[in-house]
N, CA, C and O atoms as CSV, one atom per row, in Angstrom:
chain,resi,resn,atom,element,x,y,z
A,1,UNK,N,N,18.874,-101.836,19.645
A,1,UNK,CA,C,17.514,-101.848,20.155
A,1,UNK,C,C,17.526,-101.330,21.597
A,1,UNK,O,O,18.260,-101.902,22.403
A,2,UNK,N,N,16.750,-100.263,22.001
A,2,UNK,CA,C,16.732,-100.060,23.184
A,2,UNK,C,C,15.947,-100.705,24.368
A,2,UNK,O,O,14.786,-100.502,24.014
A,3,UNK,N,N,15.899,-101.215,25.295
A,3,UNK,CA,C,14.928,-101.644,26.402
A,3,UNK,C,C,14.372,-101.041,26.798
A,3,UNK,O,O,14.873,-100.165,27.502
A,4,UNK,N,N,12.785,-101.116,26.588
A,4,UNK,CA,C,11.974,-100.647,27.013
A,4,UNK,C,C,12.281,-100.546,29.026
A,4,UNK,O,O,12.618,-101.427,29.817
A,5,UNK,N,N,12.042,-99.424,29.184
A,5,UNK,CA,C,11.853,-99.076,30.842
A,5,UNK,C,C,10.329,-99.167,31.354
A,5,UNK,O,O,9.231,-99.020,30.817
A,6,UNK,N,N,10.811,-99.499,32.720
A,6,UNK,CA,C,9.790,-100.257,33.700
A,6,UNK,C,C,8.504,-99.281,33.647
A,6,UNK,O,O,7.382,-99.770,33.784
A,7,UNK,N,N,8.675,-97.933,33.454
A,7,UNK,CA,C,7.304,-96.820,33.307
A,7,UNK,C,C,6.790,-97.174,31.782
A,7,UNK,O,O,5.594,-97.199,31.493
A,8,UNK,N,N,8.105,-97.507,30.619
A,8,UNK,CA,C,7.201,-97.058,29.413
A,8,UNK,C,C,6.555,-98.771,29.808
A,8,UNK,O,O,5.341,-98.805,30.010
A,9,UNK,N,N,7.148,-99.819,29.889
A,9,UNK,CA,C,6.654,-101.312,30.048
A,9,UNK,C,C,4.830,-101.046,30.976
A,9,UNK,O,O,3.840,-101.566,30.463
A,10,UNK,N,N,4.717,-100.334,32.099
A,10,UNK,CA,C,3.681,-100.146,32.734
A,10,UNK,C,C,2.338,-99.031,31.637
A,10,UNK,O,O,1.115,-99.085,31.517
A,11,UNK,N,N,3.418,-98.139,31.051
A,11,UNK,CA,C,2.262,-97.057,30.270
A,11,UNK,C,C,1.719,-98.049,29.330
A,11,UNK,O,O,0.523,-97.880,29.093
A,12,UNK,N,N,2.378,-99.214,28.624
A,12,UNK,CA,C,1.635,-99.919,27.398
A,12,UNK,C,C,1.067,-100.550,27.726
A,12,UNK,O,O,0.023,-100.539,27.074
A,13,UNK,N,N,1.069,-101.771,29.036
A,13,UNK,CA,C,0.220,-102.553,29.087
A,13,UNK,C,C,-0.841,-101.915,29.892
A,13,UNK,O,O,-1.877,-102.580,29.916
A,14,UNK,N,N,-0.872,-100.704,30.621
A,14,UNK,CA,C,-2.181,-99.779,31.430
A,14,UNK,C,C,-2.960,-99.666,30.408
A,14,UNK,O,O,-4.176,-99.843,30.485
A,15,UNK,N,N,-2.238,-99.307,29.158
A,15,UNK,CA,C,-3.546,-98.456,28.214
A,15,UNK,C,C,-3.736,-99.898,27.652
A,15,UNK,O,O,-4.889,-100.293,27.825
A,16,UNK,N,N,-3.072,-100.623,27.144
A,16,UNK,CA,C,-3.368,-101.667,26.786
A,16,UNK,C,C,-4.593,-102.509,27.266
A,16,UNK,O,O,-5.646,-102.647,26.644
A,17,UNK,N,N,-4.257,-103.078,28.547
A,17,UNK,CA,C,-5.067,-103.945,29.443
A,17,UNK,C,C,-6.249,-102.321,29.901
A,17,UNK,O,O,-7.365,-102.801,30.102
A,18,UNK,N,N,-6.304,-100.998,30.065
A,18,UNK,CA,C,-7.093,-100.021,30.012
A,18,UNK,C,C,-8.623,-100.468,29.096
A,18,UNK,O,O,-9.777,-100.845,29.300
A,19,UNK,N,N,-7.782,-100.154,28.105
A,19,UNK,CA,C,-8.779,-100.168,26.850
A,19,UNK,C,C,-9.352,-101.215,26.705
A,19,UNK,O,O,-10.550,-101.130,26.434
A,20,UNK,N,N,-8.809,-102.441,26.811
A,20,UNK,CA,C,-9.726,-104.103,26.793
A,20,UNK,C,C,-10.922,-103.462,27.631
A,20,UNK,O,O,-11.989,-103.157,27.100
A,21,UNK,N,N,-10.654,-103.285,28.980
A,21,UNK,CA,C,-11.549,-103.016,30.154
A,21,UNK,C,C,-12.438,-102.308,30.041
A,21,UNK,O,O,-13.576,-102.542,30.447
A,22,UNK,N,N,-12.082,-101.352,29.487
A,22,UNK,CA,C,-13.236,-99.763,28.902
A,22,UNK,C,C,-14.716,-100.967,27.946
A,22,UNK,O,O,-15.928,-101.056,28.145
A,23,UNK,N,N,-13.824,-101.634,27.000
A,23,UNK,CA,C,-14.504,-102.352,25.996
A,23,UNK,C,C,-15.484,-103.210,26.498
A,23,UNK,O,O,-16.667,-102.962,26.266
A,24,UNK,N,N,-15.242,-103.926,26.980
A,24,UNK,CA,C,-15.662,-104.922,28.047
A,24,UNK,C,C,-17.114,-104.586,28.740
A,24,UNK,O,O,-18.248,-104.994,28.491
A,25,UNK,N,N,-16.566,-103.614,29.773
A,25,UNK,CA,C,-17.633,-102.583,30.004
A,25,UNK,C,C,-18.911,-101.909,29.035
A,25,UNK,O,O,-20.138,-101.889,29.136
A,26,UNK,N,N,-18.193,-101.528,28.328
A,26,UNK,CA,C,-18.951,-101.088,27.066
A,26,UNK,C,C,-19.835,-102.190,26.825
A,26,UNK,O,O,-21.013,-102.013,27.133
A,27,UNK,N,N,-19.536,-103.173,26.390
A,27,UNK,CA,C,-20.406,-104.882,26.361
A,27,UNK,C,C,-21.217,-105.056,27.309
A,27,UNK,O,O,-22.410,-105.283,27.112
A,28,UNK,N,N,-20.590,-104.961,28.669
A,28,UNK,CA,C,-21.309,-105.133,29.476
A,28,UNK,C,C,-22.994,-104.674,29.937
A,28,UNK,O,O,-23.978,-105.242,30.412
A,29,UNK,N,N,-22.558,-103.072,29.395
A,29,UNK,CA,C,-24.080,-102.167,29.173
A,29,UNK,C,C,-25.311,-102.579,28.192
A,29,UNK,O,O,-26.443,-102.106,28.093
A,30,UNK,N,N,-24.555,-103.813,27.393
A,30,UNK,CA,C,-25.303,-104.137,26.533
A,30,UNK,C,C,-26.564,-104.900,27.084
A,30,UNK,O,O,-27.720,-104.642,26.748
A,31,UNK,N,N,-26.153,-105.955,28.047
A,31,UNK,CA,C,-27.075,-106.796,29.090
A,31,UNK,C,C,-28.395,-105.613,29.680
A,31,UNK,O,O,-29.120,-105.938,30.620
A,32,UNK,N,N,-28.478,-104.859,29.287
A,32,UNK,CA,C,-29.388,-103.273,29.766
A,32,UNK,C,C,-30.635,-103.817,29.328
A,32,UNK,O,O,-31.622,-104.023,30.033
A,33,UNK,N,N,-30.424,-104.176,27.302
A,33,UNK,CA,C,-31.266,-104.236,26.639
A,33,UNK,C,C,-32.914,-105.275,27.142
A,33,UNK,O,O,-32.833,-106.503,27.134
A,34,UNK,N,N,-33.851,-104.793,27.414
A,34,UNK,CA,C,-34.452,-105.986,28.022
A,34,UNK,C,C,-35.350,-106.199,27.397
A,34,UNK,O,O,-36.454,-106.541,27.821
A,35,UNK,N,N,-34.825,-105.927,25.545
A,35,UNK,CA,C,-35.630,-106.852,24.763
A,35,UNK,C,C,-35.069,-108.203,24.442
A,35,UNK,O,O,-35.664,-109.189,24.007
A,36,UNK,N,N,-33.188,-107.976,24.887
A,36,UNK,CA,C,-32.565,-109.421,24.666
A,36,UNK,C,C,-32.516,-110.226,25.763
A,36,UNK,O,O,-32.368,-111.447,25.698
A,37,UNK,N,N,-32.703,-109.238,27.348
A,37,UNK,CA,C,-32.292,-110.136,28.523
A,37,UNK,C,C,-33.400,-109.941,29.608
A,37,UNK,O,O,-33.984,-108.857,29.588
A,38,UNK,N,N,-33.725,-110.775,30.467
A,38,UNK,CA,C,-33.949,-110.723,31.557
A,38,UNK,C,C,-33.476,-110.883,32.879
A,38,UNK,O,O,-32.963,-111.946,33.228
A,39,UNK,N,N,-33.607,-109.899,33.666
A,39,UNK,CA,C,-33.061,-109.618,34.733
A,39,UNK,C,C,-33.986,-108.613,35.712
A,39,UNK,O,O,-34.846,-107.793,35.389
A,40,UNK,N,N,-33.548,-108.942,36.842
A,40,UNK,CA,C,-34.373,-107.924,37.758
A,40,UNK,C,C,-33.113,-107.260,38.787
A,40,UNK,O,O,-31.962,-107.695,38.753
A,41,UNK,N,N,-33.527,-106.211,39.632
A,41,UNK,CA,C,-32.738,-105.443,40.257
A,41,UNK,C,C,-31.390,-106.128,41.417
A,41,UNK,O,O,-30.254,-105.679,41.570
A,42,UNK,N,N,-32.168,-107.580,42.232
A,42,UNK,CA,C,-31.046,-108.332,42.779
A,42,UNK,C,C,-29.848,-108.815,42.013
A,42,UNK,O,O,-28.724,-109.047,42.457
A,43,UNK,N,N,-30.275,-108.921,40.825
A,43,UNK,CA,C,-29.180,-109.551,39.838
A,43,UNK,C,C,-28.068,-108.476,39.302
A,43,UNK,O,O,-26.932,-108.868,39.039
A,44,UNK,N,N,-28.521,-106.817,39.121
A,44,UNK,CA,C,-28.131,-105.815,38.825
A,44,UNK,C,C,-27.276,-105.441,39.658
A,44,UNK,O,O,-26.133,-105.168,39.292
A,45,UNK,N,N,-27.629,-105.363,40.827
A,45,UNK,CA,C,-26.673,-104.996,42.252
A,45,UNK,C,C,-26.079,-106.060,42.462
A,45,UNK,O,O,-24.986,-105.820,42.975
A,46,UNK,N,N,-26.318,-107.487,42.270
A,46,UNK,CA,C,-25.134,-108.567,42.687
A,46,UNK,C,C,-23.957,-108.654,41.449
A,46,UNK,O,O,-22.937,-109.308,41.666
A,47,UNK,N,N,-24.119,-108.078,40.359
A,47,UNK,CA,C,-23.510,-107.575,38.970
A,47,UNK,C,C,-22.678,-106.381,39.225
A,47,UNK,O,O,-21.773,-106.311,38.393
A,48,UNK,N,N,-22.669,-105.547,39.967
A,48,UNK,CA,C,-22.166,-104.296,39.698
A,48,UNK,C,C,-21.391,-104.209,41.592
A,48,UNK,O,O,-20.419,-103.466,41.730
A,49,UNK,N,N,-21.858,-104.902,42.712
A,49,UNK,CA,C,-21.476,-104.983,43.831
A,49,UNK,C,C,-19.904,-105.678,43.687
A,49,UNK,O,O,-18.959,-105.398,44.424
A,50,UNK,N,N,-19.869,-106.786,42.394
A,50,UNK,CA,C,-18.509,-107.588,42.599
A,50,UNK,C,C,-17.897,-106.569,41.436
A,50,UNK,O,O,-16.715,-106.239,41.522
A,51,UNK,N,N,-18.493,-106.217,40.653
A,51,UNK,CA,C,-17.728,-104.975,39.732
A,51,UNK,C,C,-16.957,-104.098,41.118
A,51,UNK,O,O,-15.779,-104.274,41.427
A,52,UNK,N,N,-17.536,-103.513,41.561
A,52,UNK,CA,C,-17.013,-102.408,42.504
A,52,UNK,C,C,-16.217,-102.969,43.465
A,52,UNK,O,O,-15.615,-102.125,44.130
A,53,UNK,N,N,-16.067,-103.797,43.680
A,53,UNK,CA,C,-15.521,-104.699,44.931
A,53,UNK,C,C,-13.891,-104.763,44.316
A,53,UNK,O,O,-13.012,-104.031,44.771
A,54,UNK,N,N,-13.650,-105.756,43.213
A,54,UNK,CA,C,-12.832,-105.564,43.048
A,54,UNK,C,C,-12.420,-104.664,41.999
A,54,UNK,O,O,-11.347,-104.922,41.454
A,55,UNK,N,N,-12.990,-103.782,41.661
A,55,UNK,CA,C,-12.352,-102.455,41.104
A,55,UNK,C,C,-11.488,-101.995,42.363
A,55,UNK,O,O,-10.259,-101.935,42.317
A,56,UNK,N,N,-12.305,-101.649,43.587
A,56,UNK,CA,C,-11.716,-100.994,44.740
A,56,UNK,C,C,-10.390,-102.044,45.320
A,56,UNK,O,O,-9.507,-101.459,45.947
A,57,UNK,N,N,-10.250,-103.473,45.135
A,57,UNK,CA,C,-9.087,-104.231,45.789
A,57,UNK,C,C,-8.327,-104.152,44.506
A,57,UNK,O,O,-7.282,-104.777,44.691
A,58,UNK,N,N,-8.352,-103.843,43.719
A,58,UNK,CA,C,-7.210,-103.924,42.140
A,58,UNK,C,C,-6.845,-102.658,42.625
A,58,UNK,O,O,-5.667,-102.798,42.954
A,59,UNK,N,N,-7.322,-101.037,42.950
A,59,UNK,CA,C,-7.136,-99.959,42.884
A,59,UNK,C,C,-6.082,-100.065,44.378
A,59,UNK,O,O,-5.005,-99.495,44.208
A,60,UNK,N,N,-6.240,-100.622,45.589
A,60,UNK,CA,C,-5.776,-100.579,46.693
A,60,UNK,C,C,-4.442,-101.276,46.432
A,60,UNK,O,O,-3.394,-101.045,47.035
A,61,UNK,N,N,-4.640,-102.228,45.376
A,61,UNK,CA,C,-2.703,-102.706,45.418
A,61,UNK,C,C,-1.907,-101.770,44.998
A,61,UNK,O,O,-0.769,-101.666,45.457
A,62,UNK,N,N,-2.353,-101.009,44.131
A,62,UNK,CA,C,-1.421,-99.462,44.059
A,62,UNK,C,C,-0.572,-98.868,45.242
A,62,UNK,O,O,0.595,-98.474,45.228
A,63,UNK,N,N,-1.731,-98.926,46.544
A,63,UNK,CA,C,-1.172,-98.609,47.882
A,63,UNK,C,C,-1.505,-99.635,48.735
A,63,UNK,O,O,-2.484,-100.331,48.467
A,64,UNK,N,N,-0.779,-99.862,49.820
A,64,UNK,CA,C,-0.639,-100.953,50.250
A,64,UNK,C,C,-2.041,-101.612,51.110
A,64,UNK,O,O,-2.448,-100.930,52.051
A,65,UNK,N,N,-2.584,-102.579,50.878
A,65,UNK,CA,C,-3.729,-103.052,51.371
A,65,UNK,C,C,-3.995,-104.445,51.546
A,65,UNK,O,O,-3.005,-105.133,51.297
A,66,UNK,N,N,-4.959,-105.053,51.876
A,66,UNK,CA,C,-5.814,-106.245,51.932
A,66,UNK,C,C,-6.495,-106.987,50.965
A,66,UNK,O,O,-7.564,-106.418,50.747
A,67,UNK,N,N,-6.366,-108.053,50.242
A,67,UNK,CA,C,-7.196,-108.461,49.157
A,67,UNK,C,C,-7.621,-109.747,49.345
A,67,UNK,O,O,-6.945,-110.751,49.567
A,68,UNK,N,N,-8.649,-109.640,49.249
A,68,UNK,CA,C,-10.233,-110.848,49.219
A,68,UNK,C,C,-10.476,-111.011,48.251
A,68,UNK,O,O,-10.251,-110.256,47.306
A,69,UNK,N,N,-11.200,-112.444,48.228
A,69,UNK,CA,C,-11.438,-113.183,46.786
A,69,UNK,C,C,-13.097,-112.138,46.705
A,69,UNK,O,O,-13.803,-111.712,47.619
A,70,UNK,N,N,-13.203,-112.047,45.507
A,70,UNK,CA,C,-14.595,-111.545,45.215
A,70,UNK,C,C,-15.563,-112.082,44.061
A,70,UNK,O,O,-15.325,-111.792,42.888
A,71,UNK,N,N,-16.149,-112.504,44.253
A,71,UNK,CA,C,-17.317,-113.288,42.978
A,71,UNK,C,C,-18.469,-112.682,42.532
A,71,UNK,O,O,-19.135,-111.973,43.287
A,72,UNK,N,N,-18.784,-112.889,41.352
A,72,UNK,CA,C,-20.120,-112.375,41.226
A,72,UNK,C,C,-20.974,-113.702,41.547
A,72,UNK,O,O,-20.504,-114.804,41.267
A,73,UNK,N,N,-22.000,-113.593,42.029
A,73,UNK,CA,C,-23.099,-114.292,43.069
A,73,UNK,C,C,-24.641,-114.122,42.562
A,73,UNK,O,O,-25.078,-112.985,42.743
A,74,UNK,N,N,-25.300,-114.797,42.122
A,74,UNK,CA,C,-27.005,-114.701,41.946
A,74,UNK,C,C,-27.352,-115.958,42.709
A,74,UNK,O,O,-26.848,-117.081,42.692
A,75,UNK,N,N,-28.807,-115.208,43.684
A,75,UNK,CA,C,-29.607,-116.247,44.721
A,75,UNK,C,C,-30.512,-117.062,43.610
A,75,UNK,O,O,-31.080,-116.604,42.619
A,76,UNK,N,N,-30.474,-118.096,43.981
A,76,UNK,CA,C,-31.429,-119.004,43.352
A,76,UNK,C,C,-31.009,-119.444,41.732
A,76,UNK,O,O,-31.734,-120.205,41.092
């Protein structure tokens, strides 16, 4: 049996843990529908502000950086 190496170990679980994420997302667009949900625009941007937040601190551990806790947040 050969051992898997540290690139092929990183290529399976990228596409792996990739594709969950893609999916996810995909779901996520579903919350759009606003015959099933309600929502207004603060909730949209406090939804997609902690999306981007830590998309950008997951993407920065690649190269060396700073990481903060990040939450998604609705007022009231």
């Amino acid at each position: 049996m050969v051992e898997e190496s540290k690139k092929q170990r990183f290529r399976r679980l990228a596409k792996s843990r990739g594709d969950r994420l893609l999916k996810e997302i995909n779901l996520l667009g579903n919350l759009a529908n606003k015959k099933n949900y309600e929502y207004d625009q603060p909730d949209v941007d406090a939804l997609f502000s902690a999306i981007e937040a830590e998309l950008w601190e997951t993407k920065s551990k690649f190269d060396p950086g700073v990481k903060s806790e990040r939450r998604v947040e609705f007022d009231g």
